[in-house]
C-alpha positions in Angstrom: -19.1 -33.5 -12.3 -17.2 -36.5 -10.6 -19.5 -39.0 -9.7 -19.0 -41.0 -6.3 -17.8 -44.6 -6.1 -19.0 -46.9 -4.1 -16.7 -49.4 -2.2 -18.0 -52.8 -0.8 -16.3 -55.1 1.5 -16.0 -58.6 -0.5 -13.6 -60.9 2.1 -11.0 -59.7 4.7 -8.8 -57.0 2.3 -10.9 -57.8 -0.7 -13.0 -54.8 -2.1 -15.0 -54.1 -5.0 -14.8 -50.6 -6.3 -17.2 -49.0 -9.0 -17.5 -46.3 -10.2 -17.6 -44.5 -13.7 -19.1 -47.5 -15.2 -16.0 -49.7 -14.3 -15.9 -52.2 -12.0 -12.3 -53.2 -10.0 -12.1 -55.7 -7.5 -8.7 -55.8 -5.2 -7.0 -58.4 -3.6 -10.8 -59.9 -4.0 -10.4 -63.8 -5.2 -9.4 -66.2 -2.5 -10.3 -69.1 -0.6 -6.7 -71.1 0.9 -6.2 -71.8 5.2 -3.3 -70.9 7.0 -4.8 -67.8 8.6 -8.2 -66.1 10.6 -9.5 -64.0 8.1 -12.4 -64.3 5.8 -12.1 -66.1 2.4 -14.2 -65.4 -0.9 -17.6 -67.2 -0.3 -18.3 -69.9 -3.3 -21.5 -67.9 -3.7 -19.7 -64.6 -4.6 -17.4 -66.2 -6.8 -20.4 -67.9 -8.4 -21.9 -64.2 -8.6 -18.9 -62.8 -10.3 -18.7 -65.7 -12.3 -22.5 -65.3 -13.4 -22.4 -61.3 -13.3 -25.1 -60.8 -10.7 -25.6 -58.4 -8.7 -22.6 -56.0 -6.9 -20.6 -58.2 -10.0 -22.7 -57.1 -12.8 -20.0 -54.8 -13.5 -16.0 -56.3 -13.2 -13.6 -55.4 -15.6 -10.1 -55.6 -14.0 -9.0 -57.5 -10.8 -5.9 -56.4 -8.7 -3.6 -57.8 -6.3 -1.2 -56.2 -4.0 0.8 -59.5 -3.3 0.2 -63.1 -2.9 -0.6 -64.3 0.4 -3.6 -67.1 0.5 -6.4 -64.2 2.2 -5.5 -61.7 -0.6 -4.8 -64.0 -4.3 -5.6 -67.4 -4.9 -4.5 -67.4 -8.6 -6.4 -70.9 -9.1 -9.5 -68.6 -8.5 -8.4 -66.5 -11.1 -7.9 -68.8 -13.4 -11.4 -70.6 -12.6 -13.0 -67.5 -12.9 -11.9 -66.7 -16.5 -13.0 -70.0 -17.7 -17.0 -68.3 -17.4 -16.4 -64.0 -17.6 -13.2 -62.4 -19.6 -12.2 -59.0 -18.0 -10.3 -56.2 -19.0 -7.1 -56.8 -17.2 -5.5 -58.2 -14.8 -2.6 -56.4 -11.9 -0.8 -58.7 -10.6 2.4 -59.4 -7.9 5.7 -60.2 -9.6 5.5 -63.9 -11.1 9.7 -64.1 -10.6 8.6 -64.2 -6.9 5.5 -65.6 -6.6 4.3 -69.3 -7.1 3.7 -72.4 -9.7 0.1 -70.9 -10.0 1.1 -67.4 -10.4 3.2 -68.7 -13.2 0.2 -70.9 -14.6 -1.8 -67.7 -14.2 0.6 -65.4 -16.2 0.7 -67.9 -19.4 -3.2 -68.9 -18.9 -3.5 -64.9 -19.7 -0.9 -64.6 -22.1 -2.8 -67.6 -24.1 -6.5 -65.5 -23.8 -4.7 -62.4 -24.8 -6.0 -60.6 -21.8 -4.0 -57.5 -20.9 -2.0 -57.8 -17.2 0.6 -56.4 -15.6 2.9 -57.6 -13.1 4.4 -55.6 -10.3 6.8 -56.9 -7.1 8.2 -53.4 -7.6 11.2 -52.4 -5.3 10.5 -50.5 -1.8 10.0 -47.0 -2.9 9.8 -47.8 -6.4 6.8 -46.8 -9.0 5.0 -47.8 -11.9 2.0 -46.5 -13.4 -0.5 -47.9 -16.0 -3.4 -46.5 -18.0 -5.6 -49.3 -19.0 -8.4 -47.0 -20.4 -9.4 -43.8 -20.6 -10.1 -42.3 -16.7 -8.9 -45.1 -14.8 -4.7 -45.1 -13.9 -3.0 -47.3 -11.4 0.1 -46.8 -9.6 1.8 -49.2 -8.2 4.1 -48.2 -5.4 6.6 -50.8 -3.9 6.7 -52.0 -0.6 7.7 -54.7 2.0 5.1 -56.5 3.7 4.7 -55.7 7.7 6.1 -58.2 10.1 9.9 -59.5 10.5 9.2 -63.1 9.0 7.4 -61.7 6.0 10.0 -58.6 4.9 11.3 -60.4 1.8 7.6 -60.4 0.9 7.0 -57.6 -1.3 3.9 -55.9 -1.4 2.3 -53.2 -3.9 0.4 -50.7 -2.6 -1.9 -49.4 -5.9 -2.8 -45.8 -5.8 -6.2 -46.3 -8.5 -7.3 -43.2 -9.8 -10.9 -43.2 -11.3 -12.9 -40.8 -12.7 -10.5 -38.6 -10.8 -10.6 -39.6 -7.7 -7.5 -41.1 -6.4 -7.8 -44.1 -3.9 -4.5 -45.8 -1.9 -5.1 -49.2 -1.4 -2.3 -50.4 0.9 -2.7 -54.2 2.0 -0.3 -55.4 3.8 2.3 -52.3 3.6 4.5 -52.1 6.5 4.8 -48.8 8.4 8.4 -47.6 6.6 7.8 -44.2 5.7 11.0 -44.6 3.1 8.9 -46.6 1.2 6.1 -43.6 0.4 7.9 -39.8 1.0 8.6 -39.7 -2.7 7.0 -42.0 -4.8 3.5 -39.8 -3.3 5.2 -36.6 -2.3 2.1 -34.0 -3.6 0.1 -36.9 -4.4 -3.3 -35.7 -3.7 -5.3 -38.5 -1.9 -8.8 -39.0 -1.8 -8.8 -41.9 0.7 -6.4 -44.2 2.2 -6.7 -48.0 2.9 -4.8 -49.5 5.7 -5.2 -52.4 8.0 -6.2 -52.4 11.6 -1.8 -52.6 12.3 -0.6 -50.0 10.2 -3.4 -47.8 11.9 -2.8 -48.5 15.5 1.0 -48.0 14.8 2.7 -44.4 15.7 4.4 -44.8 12.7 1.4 -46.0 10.2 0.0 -42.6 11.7 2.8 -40.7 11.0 2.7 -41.8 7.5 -1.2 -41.3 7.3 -1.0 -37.7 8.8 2.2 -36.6 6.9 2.7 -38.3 3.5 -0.9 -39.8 2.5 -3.0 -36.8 3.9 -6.1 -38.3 2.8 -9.4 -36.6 3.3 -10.6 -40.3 4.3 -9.0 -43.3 5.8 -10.7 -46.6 5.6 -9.5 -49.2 8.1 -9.9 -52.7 5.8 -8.1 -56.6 6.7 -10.9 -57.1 9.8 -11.8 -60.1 11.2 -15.0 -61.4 11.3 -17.2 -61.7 14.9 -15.8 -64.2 16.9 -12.8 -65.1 15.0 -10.5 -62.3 16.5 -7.1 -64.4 17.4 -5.0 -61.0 17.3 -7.7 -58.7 19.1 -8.3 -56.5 15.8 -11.2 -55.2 16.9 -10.3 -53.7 20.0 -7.3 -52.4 19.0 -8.9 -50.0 16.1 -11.4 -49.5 18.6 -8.7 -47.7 20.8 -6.9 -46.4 17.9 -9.6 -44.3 16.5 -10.2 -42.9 20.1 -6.5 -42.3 20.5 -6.1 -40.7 16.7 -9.2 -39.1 16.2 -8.9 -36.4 13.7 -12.1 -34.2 12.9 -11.2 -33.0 9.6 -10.4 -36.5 8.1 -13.4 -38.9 8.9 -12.0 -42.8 9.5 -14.6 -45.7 8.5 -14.3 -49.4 9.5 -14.9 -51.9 6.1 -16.3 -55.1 8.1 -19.0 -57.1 8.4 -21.2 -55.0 10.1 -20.6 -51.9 7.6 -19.6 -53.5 4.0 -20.3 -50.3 2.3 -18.9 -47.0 2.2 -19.3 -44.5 -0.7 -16.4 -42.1 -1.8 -17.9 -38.4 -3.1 -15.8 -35.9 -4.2 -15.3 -32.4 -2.2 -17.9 -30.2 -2.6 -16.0 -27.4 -4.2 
């Protein structure tokens, strides 16, 4: 039998997932300005660091593209100094920055296994790392007009198999997903408070990810709401309500959700 996994809310889009003894943290390690969401707490990264509590358990860290509230490679790098890991996902280093680049031969000198993405729109890649975990990455071009050079990998991770879409910053291009997930069974679909509240990000939800869950993920904290997040999910979920696939909100007030499989 499938065991659940249990997903808890690190910073903003950051998540730690575990389950069948493995632990994966996404888009979990950073701490630079330039933007209202959350950043990695010192004391978590000193808790991954140390291997304490929801951290006792972190083998591979991913990143669906580098933006300073999803990957801070200096974190990275600070946290291998004191715990190896298993492997590493990462954006494209040809398109990404000085640290990226110090990142890549800082893990190339440990002889840790990683594997850089950046993929094309609509383009796939998939990676075994170990027996009953596999990650897909599936290319896409981050949302907004002045970031759509920005590309941006949405990683489908399937463990102990169950299948989970994580889709950061993804825009809303349905292009990007009709093939690379056509018949893709998916267990549950990460998206941000945008790419929910947009007719198209439902479209895409309802007709190409069909996930028996969607988690809305990316929220702001209480009180630091410059783009009015909350309300708009808020109306979203009233608007799209769909009884036979449950939506959950990963913030502050709810850091945990737990993923079972269908009861057959």
């Amino acid at each position: 039998m499938t065991d659940c996994i249990d997903i808890d809310l690190v910073a903003n889009a950051g998540v730690l997932v575990r389950g069948g003894g493995l632990g994966l943290l996404v888009d979990g390690m950073h701490n630079q300005d330039g933007h209202p969401f959350d950043r990695t707490s010192r004391e978590d990264m000193d808790r991954m660091g140390r291997g304490e509590g929801l951290f006792a358990q972190l083998d591979y860290l991913l990143f669906t593209h580098e933006h300073p509230d999803h990957f801070t490679p200096e974190l990275v790098l600070a946290h291998l100094e004191r715990r190896p890991v298993k492997g590493v996902f990462l954006p494209d280093a040809v398109h990404g920055s000085s640290d990226l680049d110090r990142l890549v031969g800082e893990l190339e000198r440990r002889s840790v296994p990683y594997w850089t993405m950046g993929l094309a729109p609509g383009r796939t890649r998939t990676v075994t790392p170990e027996p009953g975990l596999t990650v897909t990455a599936v290319g896409a071009r981050h949302m907004g007009k002045q970031f759509q050079e920005v590309r941006n990998d949405c990683l489908l991770v399937e463990l102990e198999g169950m299948r989970l879409l994580f889709t950061g910053d993804a825009d809303h291009v349905s292009a990007y997903y009709e093939e690379a997930l056509r018949d893709v069974p998916i267990d549950a679909a990460f998206v941000n408070p945008i790419f929910y509240h947009n007719p198209n990000g439902q479209a895409i939800i309802d007709g190409i990810f069909r996930p028996l869950e969607v988690i809305v993920y990316h929220m702001p904290s209480e009180g630091r709401d410059p783009f009015h997040l909350v309300f708009t999910v808020k109306r979203a979920m009233q608007k799209y309500a769909r009884p036979d696939m449950p939506v959950h909100v990963l913030d502050a007030a709810s850091p945990h959700v737990r993923l079972c499989p269908p009861m057959e």
